[in-house]
C-alpha positions in Angstrom: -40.8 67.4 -50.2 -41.2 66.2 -53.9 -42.7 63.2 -52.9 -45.4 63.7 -55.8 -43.0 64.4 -58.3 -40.7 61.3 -57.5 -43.3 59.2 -57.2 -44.7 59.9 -60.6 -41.4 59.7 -62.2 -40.8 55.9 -61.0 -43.6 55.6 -62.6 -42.6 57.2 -65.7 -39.5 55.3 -65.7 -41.3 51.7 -65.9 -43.4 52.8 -68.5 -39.7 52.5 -70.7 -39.6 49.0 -73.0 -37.1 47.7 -75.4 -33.2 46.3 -75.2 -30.3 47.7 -76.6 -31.1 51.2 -77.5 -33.3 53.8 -76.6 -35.7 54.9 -79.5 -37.9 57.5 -80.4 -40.7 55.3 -80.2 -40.6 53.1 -76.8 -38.9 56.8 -75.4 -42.4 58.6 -76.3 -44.7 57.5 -73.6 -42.2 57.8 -70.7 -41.3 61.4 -71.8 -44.9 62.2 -72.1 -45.5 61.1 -68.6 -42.5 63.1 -67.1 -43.9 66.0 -68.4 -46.7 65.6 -67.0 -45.4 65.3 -63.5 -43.3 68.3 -64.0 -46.8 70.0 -64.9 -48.2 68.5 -62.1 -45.8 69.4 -60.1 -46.2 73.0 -61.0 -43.2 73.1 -63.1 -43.9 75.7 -66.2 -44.8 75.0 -68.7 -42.2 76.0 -71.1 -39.9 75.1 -68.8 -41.0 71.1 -68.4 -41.4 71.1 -72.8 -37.7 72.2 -73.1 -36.4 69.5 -70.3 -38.4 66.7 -71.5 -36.3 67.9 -75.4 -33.4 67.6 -73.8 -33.5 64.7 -72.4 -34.6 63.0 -75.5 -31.7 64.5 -77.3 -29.7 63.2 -75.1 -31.3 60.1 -74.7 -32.1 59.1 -78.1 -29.3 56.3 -79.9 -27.7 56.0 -77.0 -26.1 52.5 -77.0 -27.4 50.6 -73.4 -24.9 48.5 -71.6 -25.4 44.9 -71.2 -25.5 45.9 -67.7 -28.0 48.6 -68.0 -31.3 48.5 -68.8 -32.9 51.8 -71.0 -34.9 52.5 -67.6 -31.6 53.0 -65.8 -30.1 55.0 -68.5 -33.0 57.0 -68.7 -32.5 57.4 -64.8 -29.2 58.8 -65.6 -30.1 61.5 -68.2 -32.8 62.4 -66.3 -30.8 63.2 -62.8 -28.1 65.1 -65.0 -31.1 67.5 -66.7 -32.7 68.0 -63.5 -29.5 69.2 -61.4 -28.5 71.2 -64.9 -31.7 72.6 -64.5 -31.8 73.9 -61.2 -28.1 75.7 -61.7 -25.5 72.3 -62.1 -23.6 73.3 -59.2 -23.6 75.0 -55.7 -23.3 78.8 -55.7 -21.8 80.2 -52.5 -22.1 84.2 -51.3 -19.7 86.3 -52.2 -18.6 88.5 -49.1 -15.5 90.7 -50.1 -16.2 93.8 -48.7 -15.6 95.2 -45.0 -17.7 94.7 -43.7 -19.8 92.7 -46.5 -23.6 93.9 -46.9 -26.1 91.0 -47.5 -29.6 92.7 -48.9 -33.0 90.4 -48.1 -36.0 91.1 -50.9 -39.0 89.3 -51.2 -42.5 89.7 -50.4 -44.2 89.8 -47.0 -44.6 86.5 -45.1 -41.8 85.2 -47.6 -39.7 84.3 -44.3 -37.0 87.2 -45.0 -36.7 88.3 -41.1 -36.4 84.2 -40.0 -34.0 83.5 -42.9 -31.7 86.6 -41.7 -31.8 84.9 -38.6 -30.6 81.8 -40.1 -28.3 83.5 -42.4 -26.4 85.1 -39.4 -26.3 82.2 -37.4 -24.0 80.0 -40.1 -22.1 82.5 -41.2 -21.2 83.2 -37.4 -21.0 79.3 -36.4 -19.5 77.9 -39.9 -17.3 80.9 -41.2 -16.5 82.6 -37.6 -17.8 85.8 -38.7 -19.4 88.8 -36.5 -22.7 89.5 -38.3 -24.9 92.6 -37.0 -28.7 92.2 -38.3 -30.5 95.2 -39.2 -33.9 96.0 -38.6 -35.3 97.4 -41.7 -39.3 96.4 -42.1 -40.1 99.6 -40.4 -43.6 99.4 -40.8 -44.2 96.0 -38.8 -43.2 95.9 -34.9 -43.2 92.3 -35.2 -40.6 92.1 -37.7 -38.2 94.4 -35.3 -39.4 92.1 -32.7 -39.2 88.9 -33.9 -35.3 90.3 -35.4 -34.6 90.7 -31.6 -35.9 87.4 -30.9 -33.3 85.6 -33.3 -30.7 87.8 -32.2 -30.8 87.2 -28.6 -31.2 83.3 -29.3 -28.1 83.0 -31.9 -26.2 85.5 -29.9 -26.1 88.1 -32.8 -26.3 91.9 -32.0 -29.3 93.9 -33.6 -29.4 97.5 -34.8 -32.6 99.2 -34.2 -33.7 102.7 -34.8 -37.0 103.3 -32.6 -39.5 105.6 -34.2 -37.2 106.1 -37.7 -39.4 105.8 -40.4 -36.6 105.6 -43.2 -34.8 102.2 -44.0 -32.4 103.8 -46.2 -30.5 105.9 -43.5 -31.2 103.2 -41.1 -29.2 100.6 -43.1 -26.8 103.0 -43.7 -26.5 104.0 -39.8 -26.0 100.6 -39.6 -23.0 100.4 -41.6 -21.5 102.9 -39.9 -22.3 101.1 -36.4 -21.0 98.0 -38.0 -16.9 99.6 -38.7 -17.0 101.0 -35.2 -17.9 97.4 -33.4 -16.0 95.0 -35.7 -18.9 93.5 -37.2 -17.8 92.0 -40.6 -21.3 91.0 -42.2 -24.0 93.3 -42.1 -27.3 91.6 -43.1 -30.1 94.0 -43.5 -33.4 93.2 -43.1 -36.4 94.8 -45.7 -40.0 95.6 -45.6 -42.4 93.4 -47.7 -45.4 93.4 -48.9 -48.7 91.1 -49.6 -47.8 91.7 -53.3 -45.6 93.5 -55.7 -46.3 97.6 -55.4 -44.2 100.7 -56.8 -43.7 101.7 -53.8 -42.0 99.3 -52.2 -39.8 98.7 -55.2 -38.8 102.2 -55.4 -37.9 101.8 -51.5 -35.7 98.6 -51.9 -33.8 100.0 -55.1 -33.3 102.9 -53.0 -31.5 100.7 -49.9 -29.6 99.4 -52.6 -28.3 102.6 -54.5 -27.5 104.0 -50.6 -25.7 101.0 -49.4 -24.0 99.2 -52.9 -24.8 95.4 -51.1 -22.2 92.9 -51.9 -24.9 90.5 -52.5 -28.9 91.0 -52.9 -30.7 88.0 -52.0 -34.5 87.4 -53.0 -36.3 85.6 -50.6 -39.5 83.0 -51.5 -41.9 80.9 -49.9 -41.2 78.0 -52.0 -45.2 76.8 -51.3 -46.6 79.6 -53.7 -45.0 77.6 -56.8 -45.1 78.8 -60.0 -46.5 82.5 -58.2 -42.9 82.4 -56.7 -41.1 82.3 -59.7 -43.2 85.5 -61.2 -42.6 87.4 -58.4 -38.6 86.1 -58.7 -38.4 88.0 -62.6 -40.1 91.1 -61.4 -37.6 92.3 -58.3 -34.8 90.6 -60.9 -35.7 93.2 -63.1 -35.7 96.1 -60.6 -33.1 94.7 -58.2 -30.3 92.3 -60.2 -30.7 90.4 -57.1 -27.2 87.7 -56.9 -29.5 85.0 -55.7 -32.4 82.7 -54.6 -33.5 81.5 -51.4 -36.2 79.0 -51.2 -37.9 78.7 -48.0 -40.4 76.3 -46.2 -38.9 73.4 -48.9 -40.0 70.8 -45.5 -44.0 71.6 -46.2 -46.3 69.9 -48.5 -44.8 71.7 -51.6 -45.1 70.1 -55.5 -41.3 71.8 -55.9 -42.4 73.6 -59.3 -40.2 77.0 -57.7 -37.2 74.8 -57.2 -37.3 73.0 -60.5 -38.5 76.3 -62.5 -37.2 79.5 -60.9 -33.8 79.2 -62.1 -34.5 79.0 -66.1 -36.6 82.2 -65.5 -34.6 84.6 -63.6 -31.3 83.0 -64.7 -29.9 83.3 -61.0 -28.6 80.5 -58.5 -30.6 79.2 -55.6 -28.0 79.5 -52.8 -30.1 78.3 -49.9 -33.1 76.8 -48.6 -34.6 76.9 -45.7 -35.7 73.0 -44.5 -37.2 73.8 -40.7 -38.4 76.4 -38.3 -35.6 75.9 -36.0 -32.3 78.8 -36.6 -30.0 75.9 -38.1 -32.5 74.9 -40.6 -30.9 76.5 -43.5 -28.8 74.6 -45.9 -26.6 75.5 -49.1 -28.3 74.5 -52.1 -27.0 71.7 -53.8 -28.8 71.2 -57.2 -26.7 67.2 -58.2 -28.2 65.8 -54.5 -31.3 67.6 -54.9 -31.7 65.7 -58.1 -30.7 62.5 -56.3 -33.5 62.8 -54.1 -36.1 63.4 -56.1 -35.2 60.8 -58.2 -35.4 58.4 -54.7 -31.3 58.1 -54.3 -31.2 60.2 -50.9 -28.6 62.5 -50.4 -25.9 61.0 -48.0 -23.0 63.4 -48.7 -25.4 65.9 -46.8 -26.6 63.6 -44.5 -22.9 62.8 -43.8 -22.1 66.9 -43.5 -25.0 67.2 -40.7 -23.7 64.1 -38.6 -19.9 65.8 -38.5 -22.0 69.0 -37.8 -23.0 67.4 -34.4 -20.5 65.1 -33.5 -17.6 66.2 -32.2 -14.3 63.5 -32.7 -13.3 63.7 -28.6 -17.1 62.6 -27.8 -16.4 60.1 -30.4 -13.5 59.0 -28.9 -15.3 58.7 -25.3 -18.0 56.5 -26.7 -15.8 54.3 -28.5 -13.6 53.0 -24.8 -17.5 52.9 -23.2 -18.4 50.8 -25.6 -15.1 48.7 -25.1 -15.6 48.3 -21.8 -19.3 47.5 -21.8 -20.0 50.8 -19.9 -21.9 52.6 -22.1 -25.5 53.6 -20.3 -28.7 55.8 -20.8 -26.8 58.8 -20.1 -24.6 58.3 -23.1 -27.4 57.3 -25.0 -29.5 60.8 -24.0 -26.4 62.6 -25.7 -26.4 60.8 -28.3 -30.5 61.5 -29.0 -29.5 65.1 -28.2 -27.1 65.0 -30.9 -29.2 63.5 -33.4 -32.4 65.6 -33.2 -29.8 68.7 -33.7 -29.3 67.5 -37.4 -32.7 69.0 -38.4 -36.2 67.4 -38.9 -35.9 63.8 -38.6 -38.2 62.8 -41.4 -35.9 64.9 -43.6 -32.8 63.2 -42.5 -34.3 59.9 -42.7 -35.1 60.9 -46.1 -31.4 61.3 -47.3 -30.8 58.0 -46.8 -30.8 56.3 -49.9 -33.8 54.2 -50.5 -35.3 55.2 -47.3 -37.9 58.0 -48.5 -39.9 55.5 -50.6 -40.0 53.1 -47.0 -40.6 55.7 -45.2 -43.5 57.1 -47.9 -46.9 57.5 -46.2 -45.3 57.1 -42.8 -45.8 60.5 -40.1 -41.9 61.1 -38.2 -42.7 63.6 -35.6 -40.2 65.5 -34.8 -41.1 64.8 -30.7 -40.6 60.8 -31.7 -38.1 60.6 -29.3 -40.0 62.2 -26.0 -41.2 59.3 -24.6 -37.6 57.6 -24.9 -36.5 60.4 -23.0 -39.4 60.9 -20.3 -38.5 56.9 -19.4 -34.7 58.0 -18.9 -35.5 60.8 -17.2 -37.7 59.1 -14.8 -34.5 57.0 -13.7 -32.0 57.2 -11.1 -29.0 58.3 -11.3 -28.2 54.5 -10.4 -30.3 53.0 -12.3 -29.4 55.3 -15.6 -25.5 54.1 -14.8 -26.2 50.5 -14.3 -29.5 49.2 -16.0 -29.4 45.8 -14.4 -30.4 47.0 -11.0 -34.1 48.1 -12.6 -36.3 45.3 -10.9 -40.4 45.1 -11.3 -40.7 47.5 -9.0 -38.6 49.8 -10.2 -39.6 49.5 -13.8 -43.2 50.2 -12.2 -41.5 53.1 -10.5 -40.8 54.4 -14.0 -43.5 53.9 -15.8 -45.7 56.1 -13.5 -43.3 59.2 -13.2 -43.0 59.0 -17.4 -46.3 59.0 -18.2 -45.7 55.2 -19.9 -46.6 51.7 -18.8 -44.5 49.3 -17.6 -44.7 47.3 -21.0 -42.9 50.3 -22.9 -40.3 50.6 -20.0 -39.6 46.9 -20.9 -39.2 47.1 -24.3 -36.4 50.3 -24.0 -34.6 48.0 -21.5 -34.6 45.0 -23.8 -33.8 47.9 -27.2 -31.0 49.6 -25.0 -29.4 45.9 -24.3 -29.3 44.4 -28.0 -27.8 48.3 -29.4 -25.2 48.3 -26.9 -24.2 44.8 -27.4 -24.0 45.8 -31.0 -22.3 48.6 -30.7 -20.4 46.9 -28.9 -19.6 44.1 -31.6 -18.9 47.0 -34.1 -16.1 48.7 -32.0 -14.1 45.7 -31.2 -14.2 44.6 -35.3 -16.5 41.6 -34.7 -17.0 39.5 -37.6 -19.9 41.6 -39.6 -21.6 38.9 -40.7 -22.5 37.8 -37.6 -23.7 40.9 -36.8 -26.1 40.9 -39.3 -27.0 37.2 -38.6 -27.8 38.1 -35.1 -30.2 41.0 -36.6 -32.4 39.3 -38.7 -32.6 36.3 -36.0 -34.1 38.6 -33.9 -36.5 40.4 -36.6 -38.0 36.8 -36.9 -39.1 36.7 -33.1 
């Protein structure tokens, strides 16, 4: 995500000379170049002229710390204009009603069905609510399917109306179904279509007029760039949709939709989908957005994730393992559990600051962890408890039944000793230092 676009502007930033203050002259070339990676990036183009303006407004006679070199400042301005250019702040849903009716728009293969999914799931794990999805694409089975699908999986009732032909008094069957269960969010699903057609407009404004949603959410396939953000002003214009969600922002995508589709339609992104898997759907944050493009990570989100997953009394049980030197592959097989649950790992890697450009060029499969996992699952219950016992034989043993050879089997024995002794050293307050001494000893062997 963005890699293009952050690589370019590093670039950009170097290209920035001088001491003291930024001028219109050493300033010229390194806004030229930014603008060109917005371009490139499929930014439009009105759009990348008017940010590149305001940054050298803002940039130009600014005084540069003795501490600060122009690059850095530049850095600065840059990161404020891009999160003030995708909306400055988060922008939550507004649910007042009862129960609260949540609208999905967008075209077809957009990813509306999967992100009500999504939707339902973290407003039912996160906020405690009782959603009830609502079948509305009545011209594809596989839409009412697939609905059923995420229903059954995130444990979130579906209404269906075999062989009804009319989404309006489906949605507002729904409703009705909706008061009588207790369900306080109703999130209604909506045909698309391969592009923009009168009559599926008409049908979507009609939904709307019949059902008065508390918020009308336009759903796009944030790969289709600067197409996206068309297709974003003309349902604004029919529907006054409340907000944006951008999906598929994990693939190969320049981010022109991201960066652009808030100027046009003058509407907040409120989520984006980063995953195929139903808790793959995060609240858009425009300032860490900015900080990762820019290469800064985002570790208030990768911080939100890990409390997500880890619960403080499993916490608690790891810390007097590790006290007591007893903590084993068992343990550690939770703890893998735990971290794969926090979404694609090349993603959360990423939020570490400093760790995208590392990891740049570099392939994180998702699966990374399977043949950790096939070794500890070809061990004994013994043997899982107490690692010592795991003789040549044993580690032969192993090996076999994982699908491995003995030297990988080997090296997770010797990888599981030195993290547990560290571990180790971190819960009892060992001196830090030494910690780290220890480390790079052992990245010298």
């Amino acid at each position: 995500m963005f890699e293009n676009l952050s690589d370019r502007l590093e670039r950009s930033f170097k290209l920035l000379k001088g001491q003291g203050t930024i001028t219109e002259i050493n300033v010229a070339e390194t806004l030229k170049d930014i603008r060109r990676a917005l371009l490139d990036a499929d930014v439009n183009y009105k759009i990348a002229k008017k940010f590149t303006d305001d940054v050298k407004d803002k940039a130009l006679g600014q005084q540069v710390l003795t501490a600060v070199k122009p690059g850095q400042l530049m850095v600065k301005i840059v990161k404020d204009e891009l999160a003030e250019l995708m909306g400055g702040k988060a922008t939550e849903i507004e649910l007042k009603s009862k129960p609260s009716v949540i609208l999905m728009s967008g075209l077809q293969g957009s990813g509306k069905t999967t992100f009500s999914g999504k939707l339902a799931n973290l407003l039912k794990k996160k906020q405690g609510r009782h959603p009830l999805l609502v079948a509305g694409d009545v011209y594809r089975p596989a839409a009412i399917d697939q609905l059923k699908v995420l229903g059954e999986q995130i444990g979130v009732p579906v209404y269906i109306e075999e062989g009804n032909m009319d989404p309006v008094k489906i949605a507002k069957a729904a409703i009705k179904e909706a008061k009588e269960k207790g369900n306080d969010v109703v999130i209604v699903d909506t045909a698309g279509r391969l592009a923009i057609d009168e009559q599926m407009m008409n049908e979507i404004s009609s939904i709307k007029k019949a059902i008065d949603p508390d918020e009308i959410l336009f759903v796009v396939d944030s790969m289709t760039g600067q197409d996206a953000v068309n297709t974003a002003k003309e349902f604004n214009d029919r529907l006054d949709f409340n907000g944006v969600v951008l999906t598929k922002l994990d693939g190969d995508t320049r981010g022109g939709a991201a960066l652009s589709i808030r100027s046009v339609v003058e509407k907040p992104i409120k989520f984006v989908g980063t995953g195929e898997k139903v808790d793959a759907l995060d609240v858009f944050h425009p300032d860490r957005m900015a900080d990762r493009i820019l290469g800064m990570g985002d570790i208030v989100s990768l911080v939100e994730k890990a409390q997500e997953q880890f619960d403080e009394e499993e916490a608690k049980r790891i810390q007097k393992k590790l006290a007591k030197n007893t903590f084993d592959f068992n343990d550690f097989l939770k703890q893998i559990s735990q971290i794969k649950k926090m979404g694609n790992l090349k993603d959360v890697v990423g939020m570490i600051p400093g760790m995208g450009k590392a990891m740049k060029g570099m392939d994180i499969d998702d699966d990374a962890f399977k043949h950790i996992e096939a070794i500890i699952h070809s061990m004994t219950s013994a043997e899982r408890q107490d690692p010592s016992i795991i003789s040549g034989s044993r580690r032969k043993r192993i090996a076999d039944g994982s699908g491995t050879d003995v030297q990988e089997v080997n090296r997770l024995l010797k990888q599981f000793a030195e993290t547990r002794k560290m571990m180790r050293m971190v819960s009892q307050g060992k001196n830090v230092q030494r910690m780290m001494s220890g480390m790079q000893q052992r990245g010298r062997r």
